[in-house]
Backbone atoms as SQL, in Angstrom:
CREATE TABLE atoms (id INTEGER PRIMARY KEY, chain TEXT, resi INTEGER, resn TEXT, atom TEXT, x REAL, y REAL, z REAL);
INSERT INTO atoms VALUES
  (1, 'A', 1, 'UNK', 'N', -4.590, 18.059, 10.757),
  (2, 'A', 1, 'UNK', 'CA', -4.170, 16.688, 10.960),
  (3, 'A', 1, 'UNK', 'C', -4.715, 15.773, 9.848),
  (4, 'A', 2, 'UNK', 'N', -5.830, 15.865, 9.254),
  (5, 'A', 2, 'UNK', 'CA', -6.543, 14.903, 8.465),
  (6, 'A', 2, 'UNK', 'C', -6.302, 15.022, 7.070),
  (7, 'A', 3, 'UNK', 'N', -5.416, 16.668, 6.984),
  (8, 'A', 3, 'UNK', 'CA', -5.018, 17.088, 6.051),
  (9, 'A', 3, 'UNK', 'C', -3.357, 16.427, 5.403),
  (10, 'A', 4, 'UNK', 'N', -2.716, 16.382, 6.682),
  (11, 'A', 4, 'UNK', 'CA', -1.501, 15.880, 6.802),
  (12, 'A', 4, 'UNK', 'C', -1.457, 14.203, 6.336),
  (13, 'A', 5, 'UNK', 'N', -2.471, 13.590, 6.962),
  (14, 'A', 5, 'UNK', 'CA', -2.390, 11.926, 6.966),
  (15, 'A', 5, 'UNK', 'C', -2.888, 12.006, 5.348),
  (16, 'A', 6, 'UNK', 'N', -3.671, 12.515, 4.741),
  (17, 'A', 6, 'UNK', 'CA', -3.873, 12.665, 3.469),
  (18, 'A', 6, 'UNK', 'C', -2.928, 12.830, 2.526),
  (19, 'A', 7, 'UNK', 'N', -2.407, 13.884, 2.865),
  (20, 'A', 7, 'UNK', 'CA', -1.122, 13.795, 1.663),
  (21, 'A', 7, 'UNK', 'C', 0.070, 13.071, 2.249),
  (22, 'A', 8, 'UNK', 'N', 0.376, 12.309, 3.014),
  (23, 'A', 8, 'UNK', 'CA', 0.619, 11.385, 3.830),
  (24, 'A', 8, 'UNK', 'C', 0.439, 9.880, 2.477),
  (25, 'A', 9, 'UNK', 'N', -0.739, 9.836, 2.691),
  (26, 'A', 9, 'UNK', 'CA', -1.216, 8.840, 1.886),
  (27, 'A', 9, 'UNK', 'C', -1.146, 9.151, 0.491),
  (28, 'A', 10, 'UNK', 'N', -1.441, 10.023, 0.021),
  (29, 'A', 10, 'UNK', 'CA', -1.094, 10.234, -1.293),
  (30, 'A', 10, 'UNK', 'C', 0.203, 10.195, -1.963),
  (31, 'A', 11, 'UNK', 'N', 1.216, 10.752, -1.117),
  (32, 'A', 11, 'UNK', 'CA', 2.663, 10.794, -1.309),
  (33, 'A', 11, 'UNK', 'C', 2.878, 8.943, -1.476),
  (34, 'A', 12, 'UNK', 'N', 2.309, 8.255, -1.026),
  (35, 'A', 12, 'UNK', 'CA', 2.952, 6.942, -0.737),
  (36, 'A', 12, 'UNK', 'C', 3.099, 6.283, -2.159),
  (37, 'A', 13, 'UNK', 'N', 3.683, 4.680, -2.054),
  (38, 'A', 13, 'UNK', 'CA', 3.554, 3.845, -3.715),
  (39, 'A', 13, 'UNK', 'C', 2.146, 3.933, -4.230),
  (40, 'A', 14, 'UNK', 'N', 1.898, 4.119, -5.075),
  (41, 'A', 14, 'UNK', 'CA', 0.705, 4.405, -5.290),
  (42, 'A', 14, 'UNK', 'C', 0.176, 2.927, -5.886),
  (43, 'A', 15, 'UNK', 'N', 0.644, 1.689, -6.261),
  (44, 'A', 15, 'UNK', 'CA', -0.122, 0.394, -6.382),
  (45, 'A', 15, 'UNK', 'C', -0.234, 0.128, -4.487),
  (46, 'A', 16, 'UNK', 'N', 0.811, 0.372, -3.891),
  (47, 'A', 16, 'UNK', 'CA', 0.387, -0.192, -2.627),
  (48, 'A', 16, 'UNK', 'C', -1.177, 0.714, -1.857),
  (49, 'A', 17, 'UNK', 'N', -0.954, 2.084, -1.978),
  (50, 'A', 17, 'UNK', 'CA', -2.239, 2.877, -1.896),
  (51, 'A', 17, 'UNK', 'C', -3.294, 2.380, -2.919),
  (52, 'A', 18, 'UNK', 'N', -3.237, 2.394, -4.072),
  (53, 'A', 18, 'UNK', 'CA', -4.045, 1.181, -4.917),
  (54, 'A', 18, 'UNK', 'C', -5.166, 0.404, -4.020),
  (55, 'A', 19, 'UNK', 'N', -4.134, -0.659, -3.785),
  (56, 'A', 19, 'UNK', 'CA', -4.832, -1.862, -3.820),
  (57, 'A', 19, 'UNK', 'C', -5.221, -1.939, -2.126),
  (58, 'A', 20, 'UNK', 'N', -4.407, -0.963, -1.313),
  (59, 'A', 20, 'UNK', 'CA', -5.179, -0.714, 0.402),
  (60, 'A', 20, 'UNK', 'C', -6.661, 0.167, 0.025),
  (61, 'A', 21, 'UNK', 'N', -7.107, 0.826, -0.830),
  (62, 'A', 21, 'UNK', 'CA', -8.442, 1.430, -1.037),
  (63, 'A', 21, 'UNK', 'C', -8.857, 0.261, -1.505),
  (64, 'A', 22, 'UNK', 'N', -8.627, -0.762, -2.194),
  (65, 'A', 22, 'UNK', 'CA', -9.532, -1.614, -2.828),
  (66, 'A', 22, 'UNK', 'C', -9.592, -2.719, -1.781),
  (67, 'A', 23, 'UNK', 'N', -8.806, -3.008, -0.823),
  (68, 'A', 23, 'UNK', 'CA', -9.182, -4.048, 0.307),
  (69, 'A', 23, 'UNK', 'C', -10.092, -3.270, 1.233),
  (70, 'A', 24, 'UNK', 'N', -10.165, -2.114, 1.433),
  (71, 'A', 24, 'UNK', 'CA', -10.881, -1.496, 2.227),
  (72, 'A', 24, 'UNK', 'C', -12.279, -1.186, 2.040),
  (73, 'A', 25, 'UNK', 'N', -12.381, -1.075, 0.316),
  (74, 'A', 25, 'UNK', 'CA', -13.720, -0.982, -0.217),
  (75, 'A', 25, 'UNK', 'C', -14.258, -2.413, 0.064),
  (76, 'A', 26, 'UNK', 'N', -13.670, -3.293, -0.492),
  (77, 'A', 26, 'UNK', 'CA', -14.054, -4.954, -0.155),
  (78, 'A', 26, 'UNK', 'C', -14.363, -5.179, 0.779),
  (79, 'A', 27, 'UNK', 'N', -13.809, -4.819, 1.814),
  (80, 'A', 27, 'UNK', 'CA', -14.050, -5.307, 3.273),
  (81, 'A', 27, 'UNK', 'C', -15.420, -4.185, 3.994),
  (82, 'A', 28, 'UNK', 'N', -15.634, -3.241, 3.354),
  (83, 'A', 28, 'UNK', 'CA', -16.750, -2.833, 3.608),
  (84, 'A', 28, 'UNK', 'C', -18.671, -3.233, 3.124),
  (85, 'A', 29, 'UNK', 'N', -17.784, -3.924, 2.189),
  (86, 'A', 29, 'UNK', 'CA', -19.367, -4.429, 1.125),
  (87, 'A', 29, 'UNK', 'C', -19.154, -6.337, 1.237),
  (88, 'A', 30, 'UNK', 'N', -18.130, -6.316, 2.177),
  (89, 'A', 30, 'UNK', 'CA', -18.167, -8.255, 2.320),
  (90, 'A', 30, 'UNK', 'C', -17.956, -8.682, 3.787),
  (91, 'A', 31, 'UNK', 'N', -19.015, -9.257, 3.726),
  (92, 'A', 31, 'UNK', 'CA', -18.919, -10.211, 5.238),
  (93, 'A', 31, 'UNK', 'C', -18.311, -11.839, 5.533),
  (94, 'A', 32, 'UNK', 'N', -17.091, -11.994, 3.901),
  (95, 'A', 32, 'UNK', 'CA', -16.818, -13.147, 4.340),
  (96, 'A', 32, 'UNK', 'C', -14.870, -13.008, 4.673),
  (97, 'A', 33, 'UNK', 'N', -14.951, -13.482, 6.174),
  (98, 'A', 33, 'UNK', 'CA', -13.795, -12.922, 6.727),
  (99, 'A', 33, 'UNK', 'C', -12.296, -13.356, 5.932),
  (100, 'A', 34, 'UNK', 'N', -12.597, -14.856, 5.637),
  (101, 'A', 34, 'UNK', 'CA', -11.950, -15.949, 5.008),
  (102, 'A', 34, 'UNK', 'C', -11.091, -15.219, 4.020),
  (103, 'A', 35, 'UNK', 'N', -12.424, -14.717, 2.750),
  (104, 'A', 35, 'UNK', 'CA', -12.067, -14.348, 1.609),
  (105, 'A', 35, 'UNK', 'C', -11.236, -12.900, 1.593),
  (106, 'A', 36, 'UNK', 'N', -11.361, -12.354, 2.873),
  (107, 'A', 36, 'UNK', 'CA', -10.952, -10.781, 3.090),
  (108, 'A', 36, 'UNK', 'C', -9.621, -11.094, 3.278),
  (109, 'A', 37, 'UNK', 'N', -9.135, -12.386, 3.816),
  (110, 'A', 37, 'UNK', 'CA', -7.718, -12.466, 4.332),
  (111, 'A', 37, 'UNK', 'C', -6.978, -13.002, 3.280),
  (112, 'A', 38, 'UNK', 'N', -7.656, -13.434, 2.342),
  (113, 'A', 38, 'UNK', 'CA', -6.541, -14.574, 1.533),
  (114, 'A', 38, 'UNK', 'C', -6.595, -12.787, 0.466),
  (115, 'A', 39, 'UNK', 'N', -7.339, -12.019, 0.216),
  (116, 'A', 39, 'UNK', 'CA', -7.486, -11.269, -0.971),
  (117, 'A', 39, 'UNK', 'C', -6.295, -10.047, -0.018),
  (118, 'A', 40, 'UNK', 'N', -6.225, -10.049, 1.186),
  (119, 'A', 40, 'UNK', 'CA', -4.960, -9.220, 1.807),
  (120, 'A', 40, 'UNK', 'C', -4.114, -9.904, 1.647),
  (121, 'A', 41, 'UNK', 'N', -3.681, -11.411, 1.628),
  (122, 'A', 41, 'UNK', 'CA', -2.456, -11.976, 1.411),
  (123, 'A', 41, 'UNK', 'C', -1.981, -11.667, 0.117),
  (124, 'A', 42, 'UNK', 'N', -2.922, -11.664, -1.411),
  (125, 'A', 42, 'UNK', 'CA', -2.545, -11.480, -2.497),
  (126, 'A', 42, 'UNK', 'C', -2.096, -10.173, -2.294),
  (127, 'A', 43, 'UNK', 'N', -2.731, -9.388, -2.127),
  (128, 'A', 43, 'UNK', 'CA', -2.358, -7.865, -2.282),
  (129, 'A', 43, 'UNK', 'C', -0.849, -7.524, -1.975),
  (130, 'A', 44, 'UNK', 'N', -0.786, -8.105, -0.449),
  (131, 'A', 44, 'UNK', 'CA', 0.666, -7.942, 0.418),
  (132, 'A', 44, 'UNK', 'C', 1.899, -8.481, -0.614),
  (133, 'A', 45, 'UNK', 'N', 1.346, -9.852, -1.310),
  (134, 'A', 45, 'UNK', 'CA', 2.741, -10.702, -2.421),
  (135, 'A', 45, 'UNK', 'C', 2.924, -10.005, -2.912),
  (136, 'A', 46, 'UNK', 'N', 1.807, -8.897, -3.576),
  (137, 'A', 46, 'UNK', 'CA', 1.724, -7.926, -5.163),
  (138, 'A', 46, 'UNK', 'C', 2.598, -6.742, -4.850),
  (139, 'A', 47, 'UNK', 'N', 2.407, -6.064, -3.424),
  (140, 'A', 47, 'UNK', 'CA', 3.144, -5.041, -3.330),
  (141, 'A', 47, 'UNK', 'C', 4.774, -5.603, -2.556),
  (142, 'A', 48, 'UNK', 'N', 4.875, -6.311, -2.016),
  (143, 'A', 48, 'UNK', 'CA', 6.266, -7.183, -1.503),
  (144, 'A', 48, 'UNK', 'C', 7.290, -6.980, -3.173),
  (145, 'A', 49, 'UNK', 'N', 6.529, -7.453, -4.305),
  (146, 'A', 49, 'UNK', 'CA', 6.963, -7.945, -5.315),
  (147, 'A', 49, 'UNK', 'C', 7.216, -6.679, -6.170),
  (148, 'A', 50, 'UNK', 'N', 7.010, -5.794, -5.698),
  (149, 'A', 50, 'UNK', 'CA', 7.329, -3.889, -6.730),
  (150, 'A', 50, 'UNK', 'C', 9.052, -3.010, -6.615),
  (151, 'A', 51, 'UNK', 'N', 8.748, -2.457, -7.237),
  (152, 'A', 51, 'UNK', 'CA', 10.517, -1.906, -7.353),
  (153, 'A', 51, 'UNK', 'C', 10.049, -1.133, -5.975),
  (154, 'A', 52, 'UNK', 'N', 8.602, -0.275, -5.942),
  (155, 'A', 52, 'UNK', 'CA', 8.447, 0.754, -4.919),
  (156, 'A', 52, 'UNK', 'C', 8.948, 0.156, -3.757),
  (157, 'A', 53, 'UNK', 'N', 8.717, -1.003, -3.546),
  (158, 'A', 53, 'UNK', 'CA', 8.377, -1.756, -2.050),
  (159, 'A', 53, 'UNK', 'C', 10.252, -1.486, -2.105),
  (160, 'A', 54, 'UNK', 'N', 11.447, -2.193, -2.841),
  (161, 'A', 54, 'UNK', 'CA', 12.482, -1.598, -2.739),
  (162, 'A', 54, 'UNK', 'C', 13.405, -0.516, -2.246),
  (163, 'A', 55, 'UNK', 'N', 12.608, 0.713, -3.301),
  (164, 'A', 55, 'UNK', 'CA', 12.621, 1.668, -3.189),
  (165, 'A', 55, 'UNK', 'C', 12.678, 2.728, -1.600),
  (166, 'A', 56, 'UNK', 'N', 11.341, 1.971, -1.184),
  (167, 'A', 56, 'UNK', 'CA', 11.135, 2.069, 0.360),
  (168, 'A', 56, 'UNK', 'C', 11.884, 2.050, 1.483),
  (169, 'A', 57, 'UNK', 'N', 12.522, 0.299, 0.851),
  (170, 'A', 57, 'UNK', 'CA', 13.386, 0.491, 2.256),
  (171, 'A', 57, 'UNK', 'C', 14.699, 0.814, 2.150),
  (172, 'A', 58, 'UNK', 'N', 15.215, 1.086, 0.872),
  (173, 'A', 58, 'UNK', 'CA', 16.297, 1.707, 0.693),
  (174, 'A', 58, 'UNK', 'C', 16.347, 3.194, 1.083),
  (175, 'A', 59, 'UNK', 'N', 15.216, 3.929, 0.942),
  (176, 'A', 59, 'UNK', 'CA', 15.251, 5.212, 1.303),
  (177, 'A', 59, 'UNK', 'C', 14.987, 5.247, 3.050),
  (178, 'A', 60, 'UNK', 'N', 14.772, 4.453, 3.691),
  (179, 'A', 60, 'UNK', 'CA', 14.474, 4.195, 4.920),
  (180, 'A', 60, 'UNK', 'C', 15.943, 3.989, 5.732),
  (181, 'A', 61, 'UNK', 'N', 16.716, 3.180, 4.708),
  (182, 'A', 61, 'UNK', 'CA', 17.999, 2.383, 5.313),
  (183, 'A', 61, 'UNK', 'C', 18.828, 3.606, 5.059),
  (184, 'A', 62, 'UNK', 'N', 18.727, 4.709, 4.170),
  (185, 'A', 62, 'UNK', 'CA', 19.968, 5.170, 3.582),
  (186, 'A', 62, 'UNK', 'C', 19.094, 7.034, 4.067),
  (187, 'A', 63, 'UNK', 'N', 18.486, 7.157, 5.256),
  (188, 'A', 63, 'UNK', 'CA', 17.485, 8.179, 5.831),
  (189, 'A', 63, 'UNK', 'C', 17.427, 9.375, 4.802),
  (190, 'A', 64, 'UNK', 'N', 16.352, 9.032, 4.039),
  (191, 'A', 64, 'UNK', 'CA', 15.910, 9.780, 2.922),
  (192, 'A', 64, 'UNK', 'C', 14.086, 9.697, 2.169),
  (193, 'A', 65, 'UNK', 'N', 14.006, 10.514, 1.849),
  (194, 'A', 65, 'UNK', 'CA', 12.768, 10.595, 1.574),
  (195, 'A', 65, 'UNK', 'C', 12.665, 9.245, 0.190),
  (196, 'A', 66, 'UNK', 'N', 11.959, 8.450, 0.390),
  (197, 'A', 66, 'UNK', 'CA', 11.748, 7.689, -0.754),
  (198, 'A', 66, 'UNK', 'C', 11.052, 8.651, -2.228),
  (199, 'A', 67, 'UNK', 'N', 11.446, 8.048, -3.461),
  (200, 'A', 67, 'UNK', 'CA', 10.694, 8.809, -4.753),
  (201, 'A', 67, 'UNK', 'C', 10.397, 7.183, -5.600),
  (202, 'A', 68, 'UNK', 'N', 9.162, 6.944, -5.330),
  (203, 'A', 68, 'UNK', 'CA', 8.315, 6.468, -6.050),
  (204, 'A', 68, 'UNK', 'C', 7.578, 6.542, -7.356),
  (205, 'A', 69, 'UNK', 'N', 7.908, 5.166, -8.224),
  (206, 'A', 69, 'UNK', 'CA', 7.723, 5.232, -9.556),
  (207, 'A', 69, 'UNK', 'C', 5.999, 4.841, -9.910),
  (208, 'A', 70, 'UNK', 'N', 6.089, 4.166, -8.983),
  (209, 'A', 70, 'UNK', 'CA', 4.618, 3.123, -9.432),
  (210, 'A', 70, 'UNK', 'C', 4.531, 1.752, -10.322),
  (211, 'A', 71, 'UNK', 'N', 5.705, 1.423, -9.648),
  (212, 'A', 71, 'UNK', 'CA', 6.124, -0.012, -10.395),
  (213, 'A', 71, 'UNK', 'C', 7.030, -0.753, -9.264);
């Protein structure tokens, strides 16, 4: 199972996997809640704003495995 959610995660956009390890590292070494939410709002614009994020739901809408560029 832990094996599965792994390459799970690895398979995914990889700026959106990116920048979810780097809110997660943040939010482990910061106790200010404020700054944790506005630095998830940036993140969310950054990946909203990618061809992947596209990519996504076109392969979602059209039932197919998405193939991700990293852009």
């Amino acid at each position: 199972m832990v094996r599965e959610l792994a390459t799970h995660i690895a398979n995914g956009p990889p700026i959106t996997v990116q920048l979810t390890k780097r809110a997660l590292y943040q939010g482990a070494i910061s106790t200010d809640l404020h700054g944790q939410m506005e630095l998830e709002l940036h993140y969310n614009a950054t990946t909203m704003a990618t061809e992947d994020r596209k990519e996504g739901t076109r392969a979602f809408i059209e039932k197919r495995e998405p193939v991700f560029k990293g852009r």
